[in-house]
Each structure stands twice: as C-alpha cells, then as structure tokens.
C-alpha positions as CSV (number, residue, x, y, z in Angstrom):
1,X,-36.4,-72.9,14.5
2,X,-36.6,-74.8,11.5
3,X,-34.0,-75.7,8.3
4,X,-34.9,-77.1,4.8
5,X,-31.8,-78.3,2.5
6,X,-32.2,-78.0,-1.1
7,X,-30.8,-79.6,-3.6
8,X,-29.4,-76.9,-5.9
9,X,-27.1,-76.1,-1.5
10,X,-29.8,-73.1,-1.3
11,X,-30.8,-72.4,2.1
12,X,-34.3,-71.4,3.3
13,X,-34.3,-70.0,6.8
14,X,-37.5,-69.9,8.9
15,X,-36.9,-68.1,12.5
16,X,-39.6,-67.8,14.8
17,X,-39.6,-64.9,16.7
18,X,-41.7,-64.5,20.6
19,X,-44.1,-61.7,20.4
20,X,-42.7,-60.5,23.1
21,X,-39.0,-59.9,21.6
22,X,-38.6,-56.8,19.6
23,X,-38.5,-57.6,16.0
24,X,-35.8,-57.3,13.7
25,X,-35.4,-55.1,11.0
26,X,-33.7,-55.4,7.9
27,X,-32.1,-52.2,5.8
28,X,-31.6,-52.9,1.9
29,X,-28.1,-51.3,0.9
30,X,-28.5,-50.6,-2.8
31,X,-26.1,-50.7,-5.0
32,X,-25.1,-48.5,-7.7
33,X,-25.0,-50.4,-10.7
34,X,-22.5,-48.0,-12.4
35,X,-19.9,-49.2,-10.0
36,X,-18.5,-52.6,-8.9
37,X,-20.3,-55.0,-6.9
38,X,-20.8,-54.8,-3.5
39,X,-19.6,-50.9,-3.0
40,X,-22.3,-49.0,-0.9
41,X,-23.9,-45.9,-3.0
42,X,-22.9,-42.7,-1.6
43,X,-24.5,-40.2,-4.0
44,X,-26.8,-39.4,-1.8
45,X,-24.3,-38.0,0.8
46,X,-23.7,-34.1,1.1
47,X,-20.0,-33.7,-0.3
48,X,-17.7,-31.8,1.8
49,X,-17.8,-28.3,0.0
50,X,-14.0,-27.7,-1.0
51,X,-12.2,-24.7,-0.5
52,X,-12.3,-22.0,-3.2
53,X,-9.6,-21.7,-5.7
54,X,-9.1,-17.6,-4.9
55,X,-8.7,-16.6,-1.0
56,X,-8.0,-13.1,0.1
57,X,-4.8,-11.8,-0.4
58,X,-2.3,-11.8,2.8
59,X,0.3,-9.1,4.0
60,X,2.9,-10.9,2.3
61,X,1.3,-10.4,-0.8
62,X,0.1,-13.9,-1.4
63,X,-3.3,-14.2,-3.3
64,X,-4.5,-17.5,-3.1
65,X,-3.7,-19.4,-6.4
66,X,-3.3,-16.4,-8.9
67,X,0.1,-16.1,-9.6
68,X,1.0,-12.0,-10.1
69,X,0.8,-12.6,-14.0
70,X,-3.0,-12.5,-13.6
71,X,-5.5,-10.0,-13.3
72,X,-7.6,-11.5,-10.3
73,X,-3.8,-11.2,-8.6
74,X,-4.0,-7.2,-8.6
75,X,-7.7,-7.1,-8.4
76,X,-7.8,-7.5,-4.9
77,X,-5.5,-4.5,-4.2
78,X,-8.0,-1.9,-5.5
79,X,-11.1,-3.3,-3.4
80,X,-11.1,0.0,-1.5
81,X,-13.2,3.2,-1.7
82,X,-12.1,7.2,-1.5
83,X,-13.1,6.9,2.5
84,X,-10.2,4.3,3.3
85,X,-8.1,5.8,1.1
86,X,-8.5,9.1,3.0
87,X,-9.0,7.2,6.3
88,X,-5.2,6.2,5.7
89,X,-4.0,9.2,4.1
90,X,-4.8,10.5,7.4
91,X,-3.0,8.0,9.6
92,X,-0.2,8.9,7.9
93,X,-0.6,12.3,8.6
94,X,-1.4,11.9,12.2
95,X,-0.2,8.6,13.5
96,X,-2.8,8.4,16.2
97,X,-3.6,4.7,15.0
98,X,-1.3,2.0,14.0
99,X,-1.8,2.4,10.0
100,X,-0.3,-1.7,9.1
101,X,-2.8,-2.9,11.5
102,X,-5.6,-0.5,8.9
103,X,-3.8,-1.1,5.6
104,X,-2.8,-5.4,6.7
105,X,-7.1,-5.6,7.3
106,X,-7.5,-4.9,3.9
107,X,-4.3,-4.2,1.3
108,X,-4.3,-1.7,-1.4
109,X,-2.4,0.0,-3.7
110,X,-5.1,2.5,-5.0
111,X,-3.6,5.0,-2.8
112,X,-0.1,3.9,-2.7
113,X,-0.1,5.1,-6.5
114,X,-2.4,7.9,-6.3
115,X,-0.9,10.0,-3.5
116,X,2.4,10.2,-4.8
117,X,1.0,11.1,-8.2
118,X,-0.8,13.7,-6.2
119,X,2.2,15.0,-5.0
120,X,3.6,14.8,-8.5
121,X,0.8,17.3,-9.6
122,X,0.7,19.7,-6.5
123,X,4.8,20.6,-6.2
124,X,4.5,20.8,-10.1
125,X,1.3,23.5,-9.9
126,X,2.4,24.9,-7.0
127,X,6.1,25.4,-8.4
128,X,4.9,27.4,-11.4
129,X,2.3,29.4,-9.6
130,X,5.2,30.7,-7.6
131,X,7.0,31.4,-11.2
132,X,4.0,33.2,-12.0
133,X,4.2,35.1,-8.9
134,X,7.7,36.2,-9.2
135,X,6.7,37.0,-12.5
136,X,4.7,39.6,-11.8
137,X,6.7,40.9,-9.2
138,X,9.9,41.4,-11.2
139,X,8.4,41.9,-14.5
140,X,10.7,39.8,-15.9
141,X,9.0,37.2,-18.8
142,X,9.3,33.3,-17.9
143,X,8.5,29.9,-19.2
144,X,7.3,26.9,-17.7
145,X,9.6,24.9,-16.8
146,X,8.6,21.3,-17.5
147,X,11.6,19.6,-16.6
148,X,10.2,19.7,-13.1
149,X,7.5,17.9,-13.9
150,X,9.5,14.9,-15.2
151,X,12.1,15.4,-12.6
152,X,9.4,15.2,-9.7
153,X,7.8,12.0,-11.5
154,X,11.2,10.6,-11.8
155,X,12.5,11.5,-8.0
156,X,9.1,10.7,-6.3
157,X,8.8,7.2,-8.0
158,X,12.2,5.8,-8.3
159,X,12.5,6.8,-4.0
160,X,9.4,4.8,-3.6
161,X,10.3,1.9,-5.3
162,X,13.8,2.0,-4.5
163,X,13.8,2.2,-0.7
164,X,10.7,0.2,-0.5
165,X,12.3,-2.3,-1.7
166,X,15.8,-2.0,0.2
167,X,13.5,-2.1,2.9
168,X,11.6,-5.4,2.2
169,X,14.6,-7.3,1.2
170,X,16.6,-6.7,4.4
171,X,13.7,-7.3,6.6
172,X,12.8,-10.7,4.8
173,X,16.4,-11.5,5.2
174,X,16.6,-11.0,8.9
175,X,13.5,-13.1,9.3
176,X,10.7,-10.4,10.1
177,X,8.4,-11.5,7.1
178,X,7.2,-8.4,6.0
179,X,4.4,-7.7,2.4
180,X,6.3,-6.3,-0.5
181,X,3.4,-4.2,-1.2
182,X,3.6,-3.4,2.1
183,X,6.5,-1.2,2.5
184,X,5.6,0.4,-1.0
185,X,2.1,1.3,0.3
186,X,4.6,2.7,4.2
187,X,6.5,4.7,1.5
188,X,3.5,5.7,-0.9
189,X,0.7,6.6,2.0
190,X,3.9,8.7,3.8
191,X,3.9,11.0,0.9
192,X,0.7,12.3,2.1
193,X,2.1,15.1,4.1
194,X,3.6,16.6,0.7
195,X,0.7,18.0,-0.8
196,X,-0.8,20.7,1.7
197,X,2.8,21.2,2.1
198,X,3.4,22.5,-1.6
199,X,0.4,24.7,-1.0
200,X,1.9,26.3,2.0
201,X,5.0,26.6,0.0
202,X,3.5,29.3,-2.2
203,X,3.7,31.9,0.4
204,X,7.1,34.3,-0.3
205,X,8.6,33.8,3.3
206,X,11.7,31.7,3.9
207,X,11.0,30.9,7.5
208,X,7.7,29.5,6.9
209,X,9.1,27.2,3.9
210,X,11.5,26.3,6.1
211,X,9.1,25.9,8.7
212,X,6.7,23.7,6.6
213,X,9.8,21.3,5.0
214,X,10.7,20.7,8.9
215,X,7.3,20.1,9.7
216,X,6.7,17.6,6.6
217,X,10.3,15.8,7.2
218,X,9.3,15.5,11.4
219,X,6.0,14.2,10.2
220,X,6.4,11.7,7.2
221,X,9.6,10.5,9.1
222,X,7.9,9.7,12.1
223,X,5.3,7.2,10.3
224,X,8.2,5.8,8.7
225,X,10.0,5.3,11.1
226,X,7.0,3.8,12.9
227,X,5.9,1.7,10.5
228,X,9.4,0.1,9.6
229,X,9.9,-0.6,13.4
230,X,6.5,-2.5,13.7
231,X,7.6,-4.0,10.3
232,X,11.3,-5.3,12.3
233,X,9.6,-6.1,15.5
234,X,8.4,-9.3,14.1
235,X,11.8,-10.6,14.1
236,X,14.3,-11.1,17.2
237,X,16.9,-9.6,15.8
238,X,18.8,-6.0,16.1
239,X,17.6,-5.6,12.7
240,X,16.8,-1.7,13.5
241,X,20.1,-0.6,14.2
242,X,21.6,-1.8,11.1
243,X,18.5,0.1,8.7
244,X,17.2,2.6,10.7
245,X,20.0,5.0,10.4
246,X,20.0,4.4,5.9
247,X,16.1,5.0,5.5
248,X,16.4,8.3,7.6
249,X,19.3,9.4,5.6
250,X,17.6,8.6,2.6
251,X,14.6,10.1,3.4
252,X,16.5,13.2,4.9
253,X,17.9,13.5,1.1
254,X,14.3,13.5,-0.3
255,X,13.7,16.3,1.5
256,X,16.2,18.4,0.9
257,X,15.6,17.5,-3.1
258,X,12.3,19.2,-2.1
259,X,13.7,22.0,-0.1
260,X,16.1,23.6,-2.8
261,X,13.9,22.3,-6.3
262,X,10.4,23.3,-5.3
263,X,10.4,25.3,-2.5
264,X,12.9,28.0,-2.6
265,X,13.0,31.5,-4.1
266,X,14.7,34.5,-3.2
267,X,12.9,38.1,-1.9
268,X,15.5,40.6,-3.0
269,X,15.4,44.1,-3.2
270,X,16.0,46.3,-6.4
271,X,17.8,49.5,-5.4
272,X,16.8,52.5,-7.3
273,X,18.0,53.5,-11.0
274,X,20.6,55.9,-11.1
275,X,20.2,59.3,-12.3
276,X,19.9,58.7,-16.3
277,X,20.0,54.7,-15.7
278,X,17.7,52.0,-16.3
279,X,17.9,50.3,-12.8
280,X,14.9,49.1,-11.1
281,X,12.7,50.9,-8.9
282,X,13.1,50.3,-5.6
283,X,10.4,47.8,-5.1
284,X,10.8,44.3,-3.5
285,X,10.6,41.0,-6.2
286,X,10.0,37.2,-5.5
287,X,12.5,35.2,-8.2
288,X,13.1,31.0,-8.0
289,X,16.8,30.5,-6.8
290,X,18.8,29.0,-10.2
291,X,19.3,24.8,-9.4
C-alpha cells in the first residue's frame, strides 16, 4: 500500500487488494440537492400510508373525526337496507338473538325512526277504521278525529326520546358506557310489536284487545328489559335495581295510553223502541268509549 502527499493536503489513496480477498464495494448515497448537505434522500421510500380521516362509527356514537354537525356524521347511520331493517324488527319481536350484538355490528337509525312512525300511521288508520265500523253499526254520523293522529305522534316520540335518554344518562353515569343512539334505536326497534297489534285491534271483542295489549306489553317489555340489562351489565354496579323498576313503569304507562286511546270501544245493546217511540231496534252496535 502506497501514499502520495499533495501540496494543496489532498490525499490520493492506492490499496492493493489479493485476488484472492473478496473485493470491496462502494454504494454512492445521493443527495437531494433540495435539502441540506449531507441528509440521505428518502423519496424513494414507500411512506407509511396514514390512517383515514373518517372510521366507522362505534356504539357510543363516535364517528371518527366528523363532529355531529356534519353530514358524513349521520351518514353512517342509514348504511342499511329493508332486510336488516326487518332482520331487527324481528329480533325485537322474537328475542331469539341478542339484537345489540346485530344493531352494535352495524348502527342505524333508519329503522329507529321509521318503525315508530309506522306505528304512528297504523293505530291512526286502524283507530278510524274502527270509527267507521261503529259507524255503520250504530248509524250514528262521525268525523275523523285527527287529534289522534297528532296525539300518537306526540306520545310515541316524546317516550322515545325521553326514556331513551333517562336511560343513557344513568347508565353512562354508573360507568356502563352505553351509545346514545343506542338506547333510542332499544326504544324505537321495541315499537315493532305495535303495528300487527293495531291490526288485531280492529276486531269488536274486549277480550282479544285485551289479549293483544297483554301480549304487546309481555313482548316489547321483555326486549327492553333485555336489552337494558345487557346495556348495565357492562358495569359492576347494582345499576339495575335502581332503573329497572322506572323504565317498566314507564313503559307500563305507554301501554295503557294505548289501551284506553286506540283500542277500546264499547259493544252495547240497543233495547227496542217503545210502542210509539223512536228507540232503537234491538240490534247490537260497536261505539269508541269517550277519552
């Protein structure tokens, strides 16, 4: 190995290198010359692929960085088509499933409006077919009576929203973390029962309307109280024992509402007229009973 000094201190290195040795080999690092000296050029690296700015909304009602003020926020909630929505109309119905572990897969509130609004237009229709009915029956001339309409709108939505949210808050306060959206959609979903119900309710005999309210207050309190209590069971707490008794009076009220507004009339009998009178004849006739 041999050196040579220059004047200007420049050095020119001459290695000799066996045959025998493997040779050496020399990589060129380029710079860029947009950046400082001496920093390595990494533009030709793959760049770690962030995360998107939207992720899928969570049970908790989170959605990603969309705050609710947004469209994309409520967007995600109507990503559903008619066969979930009737998949978990019918969960409700019959509870054979868990229905949070359906609805938490993939939140919505498509049906959470729509079937109570359903239920809206049912006991409305059904309500004045059976005015139509006793109608006929007595002879007697009626009107509609729209006030139902606005009172079933008015009852329907402001339960929904109301214990919903009584329900949410006290459950987020004991520490069980439950979705806003997801006790409305408990409390929309459980209205499902309603509407063959108000068919049902058309029929002129007592002790199948009774029968049928029974039935729809055993089964739409059963998924509540089903779906509240897997709702409380993520928290440690004797949450249940403090709420459980408040949402089954409350929905126990509902029902009666029901009961006495929509599905009640009265089968009485008209005796015969007198002997120069203007009485009725005899005949059996359906009437609503006065509320």
């Amino acid at each position: 190995m041999s050196y040579n000094r220059q004047a200007n201190q420049d050095y020119n290195i001459v290695v000799d290198v066996d045959d025998d040795e493997p040779t050496l080999e020399f990589q060129d690092f380029a710079t860029n010359p947009n950046t400082q000296s001496g920093r390595l050029n990494t533009a030709s690296a793959t760049p770690v692929s962030a995360p998107p700015p939207y992720q899928a909304a969570t049970a908790d009602g989170n959605s990603g960085s969309y705050s609710i003020w947004h469209v994309e926020y409520w967007t995600q909630y109507f990503n559903v088509d008619s066969q979930d929505v009737v998949q978990r109309a019918y969960l409700a119905v019959v509870p054979k499933d868990s229905f949070l572990d359906v609805y938490n897969a993939n939140p919505d509130l498509w049906g959470t409006f729509w079937i109570p609004t359903s239920v809206i237009f049912f006991m409305f229709v059904t309500a004045s077919l059976s005015q139509n009915i006793a109608e006929a029956l007595s002879g007697a001339k009626r009107e509609y009576d729209f006030t139902m309409l606005s009172f079933a709108t008015f009852t329907i939505y402001v339960y929904i929203l109301t214990v919903g949210s009584f329900v949410y808050a006290s459950t987020k306060y004991f520490g069980s973390q439950p979705g806003l959206m997801e006790c409305f959609s408990v409390y929309g979903y459980g209205m499902a029962v309603w509407i063959p119900i108000s068919v049902l309710c058309v029929l002129p005999f007592d002790w199948f309307r009774w029968a049928m309210v029974g039935m729809g207050f055993a089964s739409s309190g059963f998924f509540i109280m089903r779906s509240v209590n897997q709702i409380v069971s993520r928290s440690n707490g004797k949450l249940h024992k403090a709420i459980i008794p408040l949402i089954l009076v409350a929905h126990a009220l509902l029902v009666i509402v029901f009961k006495f507004k929509f599905f009640s009339y009265s089968v009485s009998s008209v005796p015969p007229a007198a002997p120069g009178g203007d009485g009725g004849n005899g005949t059996t006739t359906l009437a609503p009973v006065p509320t």
